[in-house]
PDB file of N, CA, C and O in Angstrom:
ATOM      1  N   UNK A   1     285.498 125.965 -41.776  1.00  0.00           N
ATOM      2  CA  UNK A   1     286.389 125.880 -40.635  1.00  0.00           C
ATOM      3  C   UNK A   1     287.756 126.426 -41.029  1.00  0.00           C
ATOM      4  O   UNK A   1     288.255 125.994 -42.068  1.00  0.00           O
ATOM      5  N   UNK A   2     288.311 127.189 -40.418  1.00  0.00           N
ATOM      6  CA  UNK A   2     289.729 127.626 -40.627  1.00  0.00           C
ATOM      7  C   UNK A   2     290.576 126.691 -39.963  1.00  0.00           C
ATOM      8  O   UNK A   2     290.124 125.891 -39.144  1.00  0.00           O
ATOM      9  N   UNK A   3     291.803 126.751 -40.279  1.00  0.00           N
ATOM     10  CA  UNK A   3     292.636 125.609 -40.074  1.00  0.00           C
ATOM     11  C   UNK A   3     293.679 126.491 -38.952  1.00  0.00           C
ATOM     12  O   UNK A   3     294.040 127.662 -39.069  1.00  0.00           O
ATOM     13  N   UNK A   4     293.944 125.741 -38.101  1.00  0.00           N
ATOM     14  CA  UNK A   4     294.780 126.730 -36.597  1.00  0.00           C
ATOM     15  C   UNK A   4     295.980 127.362 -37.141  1.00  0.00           C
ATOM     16  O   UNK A   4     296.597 128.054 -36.331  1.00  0.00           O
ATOM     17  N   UNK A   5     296.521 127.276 -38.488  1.00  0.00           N
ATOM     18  CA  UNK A   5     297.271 127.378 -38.703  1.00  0.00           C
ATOM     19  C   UNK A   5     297.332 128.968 -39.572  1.00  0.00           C
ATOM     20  O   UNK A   5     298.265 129.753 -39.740  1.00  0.00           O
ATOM     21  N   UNK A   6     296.262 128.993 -39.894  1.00  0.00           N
ATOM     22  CA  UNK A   6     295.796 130.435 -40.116  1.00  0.00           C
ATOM     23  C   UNK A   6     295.572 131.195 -39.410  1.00  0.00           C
ATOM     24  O   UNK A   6     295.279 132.272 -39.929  1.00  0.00           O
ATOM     25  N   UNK A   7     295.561 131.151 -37.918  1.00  0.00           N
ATOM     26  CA  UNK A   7     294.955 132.040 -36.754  1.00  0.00           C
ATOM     27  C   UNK A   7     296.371 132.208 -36.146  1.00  0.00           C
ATOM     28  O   UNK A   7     296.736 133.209 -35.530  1.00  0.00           O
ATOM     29  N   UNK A   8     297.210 130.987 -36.419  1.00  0.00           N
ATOM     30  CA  UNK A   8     298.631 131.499 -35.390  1.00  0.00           C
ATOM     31  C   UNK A   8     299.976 131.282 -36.193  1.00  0.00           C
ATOM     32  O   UNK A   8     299.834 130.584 -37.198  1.00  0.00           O
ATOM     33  N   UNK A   9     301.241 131.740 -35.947  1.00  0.00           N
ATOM     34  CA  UNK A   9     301.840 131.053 -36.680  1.00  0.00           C
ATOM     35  C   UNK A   9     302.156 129.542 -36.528  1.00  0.00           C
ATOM     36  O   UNK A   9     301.718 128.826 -35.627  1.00  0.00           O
ATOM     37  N   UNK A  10     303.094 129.104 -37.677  1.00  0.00           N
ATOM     38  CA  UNK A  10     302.985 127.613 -37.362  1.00  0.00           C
ATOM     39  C   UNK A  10     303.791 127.448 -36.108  1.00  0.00           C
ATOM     40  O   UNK A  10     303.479 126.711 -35.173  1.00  0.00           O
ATOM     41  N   UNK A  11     305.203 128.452 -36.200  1.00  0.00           N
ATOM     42  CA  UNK A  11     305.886 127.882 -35.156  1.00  0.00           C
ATOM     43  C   UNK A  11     305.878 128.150 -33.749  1.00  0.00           C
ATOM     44  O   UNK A  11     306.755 128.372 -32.915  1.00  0.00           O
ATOM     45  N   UNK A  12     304.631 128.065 -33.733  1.00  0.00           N
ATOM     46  CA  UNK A  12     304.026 128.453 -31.828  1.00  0.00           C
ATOM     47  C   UNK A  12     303.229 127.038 -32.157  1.00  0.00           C
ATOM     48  O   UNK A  12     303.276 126.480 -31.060  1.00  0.00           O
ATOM     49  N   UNK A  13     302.597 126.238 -32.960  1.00  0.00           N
ATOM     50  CA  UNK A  13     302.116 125.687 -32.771  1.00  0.00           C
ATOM     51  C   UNK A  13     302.646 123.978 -32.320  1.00  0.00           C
ATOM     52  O   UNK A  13     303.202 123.267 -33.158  1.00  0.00           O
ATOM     53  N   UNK A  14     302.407 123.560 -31.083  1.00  0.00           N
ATOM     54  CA  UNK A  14     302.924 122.370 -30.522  1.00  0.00           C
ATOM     55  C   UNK A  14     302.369 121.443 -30.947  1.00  0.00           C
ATOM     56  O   UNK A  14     303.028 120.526 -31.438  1.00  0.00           O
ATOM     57  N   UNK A  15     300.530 121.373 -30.872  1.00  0.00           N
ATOM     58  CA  UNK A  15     300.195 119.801 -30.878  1.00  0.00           C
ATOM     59  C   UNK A  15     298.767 120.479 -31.254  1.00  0.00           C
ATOM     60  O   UNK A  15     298.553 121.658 -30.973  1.00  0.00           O
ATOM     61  N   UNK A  16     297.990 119.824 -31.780  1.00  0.00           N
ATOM     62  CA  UNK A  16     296.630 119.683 -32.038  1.00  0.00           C
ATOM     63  C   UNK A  16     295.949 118.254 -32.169  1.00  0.00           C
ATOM     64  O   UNK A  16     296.193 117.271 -32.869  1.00  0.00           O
ATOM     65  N   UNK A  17     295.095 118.515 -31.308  1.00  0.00           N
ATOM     66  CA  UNK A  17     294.345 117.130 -31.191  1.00  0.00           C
ATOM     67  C   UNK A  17     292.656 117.505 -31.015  1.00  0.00           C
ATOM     68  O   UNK A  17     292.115 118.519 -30.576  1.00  0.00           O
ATOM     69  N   UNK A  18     292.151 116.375 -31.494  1.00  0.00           N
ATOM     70  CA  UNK A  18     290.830 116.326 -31.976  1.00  0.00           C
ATOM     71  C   UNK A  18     290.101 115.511 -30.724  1.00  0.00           C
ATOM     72  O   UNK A  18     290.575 114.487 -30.231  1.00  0.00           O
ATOM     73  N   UNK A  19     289.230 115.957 -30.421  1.00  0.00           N
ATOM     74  CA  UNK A  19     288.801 115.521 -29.170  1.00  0.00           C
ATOM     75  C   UNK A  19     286.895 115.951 -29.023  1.00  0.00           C
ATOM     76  O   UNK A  19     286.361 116.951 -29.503  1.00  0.00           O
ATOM     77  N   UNK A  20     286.226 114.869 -28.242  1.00  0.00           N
ATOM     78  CA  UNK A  20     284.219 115.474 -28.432  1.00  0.00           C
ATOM     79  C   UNK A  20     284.363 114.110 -29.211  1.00  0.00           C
ATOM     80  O   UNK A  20     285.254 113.298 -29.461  1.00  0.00           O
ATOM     81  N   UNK A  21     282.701 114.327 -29.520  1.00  0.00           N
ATOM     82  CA  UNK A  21     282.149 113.048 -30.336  1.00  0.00           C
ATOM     83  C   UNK A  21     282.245 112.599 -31.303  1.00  0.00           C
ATOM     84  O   UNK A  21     281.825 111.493 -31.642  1.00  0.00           O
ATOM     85  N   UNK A  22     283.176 113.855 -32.334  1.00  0.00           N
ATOM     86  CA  UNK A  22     283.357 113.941 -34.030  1.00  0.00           C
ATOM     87  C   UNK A  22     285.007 112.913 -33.844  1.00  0.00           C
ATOM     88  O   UNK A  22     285.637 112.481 -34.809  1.00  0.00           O
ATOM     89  N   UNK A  23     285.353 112.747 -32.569  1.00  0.00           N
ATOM     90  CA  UNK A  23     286.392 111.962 -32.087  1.00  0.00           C
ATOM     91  C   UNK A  23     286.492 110.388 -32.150  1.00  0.00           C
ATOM     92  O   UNK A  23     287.430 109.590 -32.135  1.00  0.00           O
ATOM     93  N   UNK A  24     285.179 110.292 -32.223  1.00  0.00           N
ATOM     94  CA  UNK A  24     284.904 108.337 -31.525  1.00  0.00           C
ATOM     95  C   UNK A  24     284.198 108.022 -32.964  1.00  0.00           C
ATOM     96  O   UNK A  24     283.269 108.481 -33.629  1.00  0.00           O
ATOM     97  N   UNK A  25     285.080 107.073 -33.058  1.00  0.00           N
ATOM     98  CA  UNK A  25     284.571 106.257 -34.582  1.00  0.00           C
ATOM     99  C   UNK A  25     283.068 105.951 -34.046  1.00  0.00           C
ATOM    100  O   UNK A  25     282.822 106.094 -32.848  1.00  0.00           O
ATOM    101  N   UNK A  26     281.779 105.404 -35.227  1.00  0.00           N
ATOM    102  CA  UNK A  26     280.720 105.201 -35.052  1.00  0.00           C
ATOM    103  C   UNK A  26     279.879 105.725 -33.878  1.00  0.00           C
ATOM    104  O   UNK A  26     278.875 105.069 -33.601  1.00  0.00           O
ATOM    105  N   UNK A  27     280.193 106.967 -33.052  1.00  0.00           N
ATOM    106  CA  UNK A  27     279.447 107.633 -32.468  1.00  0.00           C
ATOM    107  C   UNK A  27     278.544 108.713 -33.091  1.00  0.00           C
ATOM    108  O   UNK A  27     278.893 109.531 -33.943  1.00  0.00           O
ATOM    109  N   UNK A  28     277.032 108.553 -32.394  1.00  0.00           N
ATOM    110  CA  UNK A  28     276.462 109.794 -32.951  1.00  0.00           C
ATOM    111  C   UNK A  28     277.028 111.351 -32.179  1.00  0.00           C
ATOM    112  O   UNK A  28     277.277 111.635 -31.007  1.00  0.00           O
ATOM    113  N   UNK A  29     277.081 112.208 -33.566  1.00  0.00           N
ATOM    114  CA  UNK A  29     277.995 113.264 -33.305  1.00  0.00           C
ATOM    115  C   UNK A  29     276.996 114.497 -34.027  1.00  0.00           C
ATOM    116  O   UNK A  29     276.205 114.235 -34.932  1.00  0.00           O
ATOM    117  N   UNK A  30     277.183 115.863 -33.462  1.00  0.00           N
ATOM    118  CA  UNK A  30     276.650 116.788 -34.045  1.00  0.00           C
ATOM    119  C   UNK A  30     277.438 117.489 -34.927  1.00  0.00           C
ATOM    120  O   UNK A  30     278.515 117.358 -34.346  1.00  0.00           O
ATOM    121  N   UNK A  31     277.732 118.260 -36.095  1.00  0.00           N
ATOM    122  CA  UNK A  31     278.101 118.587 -37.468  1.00  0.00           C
ATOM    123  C   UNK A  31     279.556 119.305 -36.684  1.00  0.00           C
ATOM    124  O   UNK A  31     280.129 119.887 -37.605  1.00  0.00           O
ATOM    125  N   UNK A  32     280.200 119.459 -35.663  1.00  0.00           N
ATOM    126  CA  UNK A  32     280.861 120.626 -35.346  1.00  0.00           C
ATOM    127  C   UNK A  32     282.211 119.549 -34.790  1.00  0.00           C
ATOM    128  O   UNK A  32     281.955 118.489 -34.219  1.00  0.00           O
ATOM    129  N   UNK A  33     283.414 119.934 -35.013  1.00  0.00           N
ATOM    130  CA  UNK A  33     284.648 119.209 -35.044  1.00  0.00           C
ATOM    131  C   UNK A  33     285.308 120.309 -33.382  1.00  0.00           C
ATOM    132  O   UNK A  33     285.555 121.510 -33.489  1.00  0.00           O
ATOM    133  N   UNK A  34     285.415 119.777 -32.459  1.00  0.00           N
ATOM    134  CA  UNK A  34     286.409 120.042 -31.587  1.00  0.00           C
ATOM    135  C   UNK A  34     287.768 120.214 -31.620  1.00  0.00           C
ATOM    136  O   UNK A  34     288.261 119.312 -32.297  1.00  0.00           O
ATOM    137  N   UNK A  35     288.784 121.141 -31.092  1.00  0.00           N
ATOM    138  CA  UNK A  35     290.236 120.878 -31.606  1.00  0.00           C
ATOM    139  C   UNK A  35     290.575 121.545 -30.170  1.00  0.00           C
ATOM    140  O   UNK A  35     289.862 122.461 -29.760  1.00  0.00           O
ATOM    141  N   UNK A  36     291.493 121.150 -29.537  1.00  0.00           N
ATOM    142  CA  UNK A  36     292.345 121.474 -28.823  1.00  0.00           C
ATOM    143  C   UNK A  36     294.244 122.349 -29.466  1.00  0.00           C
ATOM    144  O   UNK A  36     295.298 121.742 -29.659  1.00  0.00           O
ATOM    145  N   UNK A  37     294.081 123.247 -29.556  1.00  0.00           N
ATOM    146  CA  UNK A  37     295.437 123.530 -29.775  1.00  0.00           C
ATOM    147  C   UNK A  37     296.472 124.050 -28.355  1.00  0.00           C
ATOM    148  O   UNK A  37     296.188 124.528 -27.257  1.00  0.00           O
ATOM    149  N   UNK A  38     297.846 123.659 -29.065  1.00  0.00           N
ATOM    150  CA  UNK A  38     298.791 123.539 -27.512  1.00  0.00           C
ATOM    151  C   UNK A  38     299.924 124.716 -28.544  1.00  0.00           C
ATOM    152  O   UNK A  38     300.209 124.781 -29.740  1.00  0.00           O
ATOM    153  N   UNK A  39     300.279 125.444 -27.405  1.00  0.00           N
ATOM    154  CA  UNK A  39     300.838 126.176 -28.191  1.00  0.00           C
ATOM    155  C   UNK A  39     302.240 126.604 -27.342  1.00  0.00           C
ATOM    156  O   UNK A  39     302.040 126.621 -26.127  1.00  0.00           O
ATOM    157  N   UNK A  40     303.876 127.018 -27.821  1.00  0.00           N
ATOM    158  CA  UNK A  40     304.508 127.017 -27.421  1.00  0.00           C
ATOM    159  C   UNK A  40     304.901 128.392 -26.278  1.00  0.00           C
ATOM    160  O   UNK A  40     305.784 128.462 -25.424  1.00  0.00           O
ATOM    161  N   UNK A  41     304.128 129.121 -26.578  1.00  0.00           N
ATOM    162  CA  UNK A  41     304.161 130.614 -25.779  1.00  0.00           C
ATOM    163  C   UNK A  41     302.866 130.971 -26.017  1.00  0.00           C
ATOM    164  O   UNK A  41     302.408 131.025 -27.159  1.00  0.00           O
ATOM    165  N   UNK A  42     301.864 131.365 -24.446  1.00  0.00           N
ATOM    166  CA  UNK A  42     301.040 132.202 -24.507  1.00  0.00           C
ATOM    167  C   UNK A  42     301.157 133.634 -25.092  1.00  0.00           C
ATOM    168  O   UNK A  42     300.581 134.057 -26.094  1.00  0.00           O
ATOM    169  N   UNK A  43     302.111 134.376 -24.181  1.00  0.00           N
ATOM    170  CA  UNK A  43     302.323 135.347 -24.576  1.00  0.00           C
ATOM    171  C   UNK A  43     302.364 135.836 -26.062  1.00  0.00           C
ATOM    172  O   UNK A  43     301.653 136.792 -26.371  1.00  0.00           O
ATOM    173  N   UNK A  44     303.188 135.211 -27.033  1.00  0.00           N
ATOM    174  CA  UNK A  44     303.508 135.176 -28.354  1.00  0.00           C
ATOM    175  C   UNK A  44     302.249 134.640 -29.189  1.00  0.00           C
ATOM    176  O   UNK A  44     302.324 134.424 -30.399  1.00  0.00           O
ATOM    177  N   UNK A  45     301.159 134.457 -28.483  1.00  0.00           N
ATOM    178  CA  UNK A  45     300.417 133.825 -29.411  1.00  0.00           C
ATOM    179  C   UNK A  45     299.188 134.787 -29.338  1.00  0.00           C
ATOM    180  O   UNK A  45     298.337 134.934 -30.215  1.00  0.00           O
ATOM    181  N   UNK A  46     299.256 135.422 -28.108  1.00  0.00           N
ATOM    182  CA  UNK A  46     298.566 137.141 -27.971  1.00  0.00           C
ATOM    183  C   UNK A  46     296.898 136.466 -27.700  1.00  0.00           C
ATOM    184  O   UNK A  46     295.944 137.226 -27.531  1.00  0.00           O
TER     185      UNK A  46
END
């Protein structure tokens, strides 16, 4: 998994949050981590 922080710079980056089933303590979950990233300019983030 690459880390969002490698795909954009940091300082576009607002918030990242983890979200899906890899989310909920003691839920069954499939191997794959969800991430929502929020970012400060579309444009700039291309």
């Amino acid at each position: 998994m690459k880390h969002p922080q490698t795909c954009l710079p940091r300082q576009l980056i607002e918030l990242i949050e983890h979200f899906g089933s890899t989310a909920v303590p003691d839920l069954a979950a499939k191997p794959i981590i969800d991430v929502l990233v929020e970012v400060a300019s579309l444009e700039e983030a291309g």
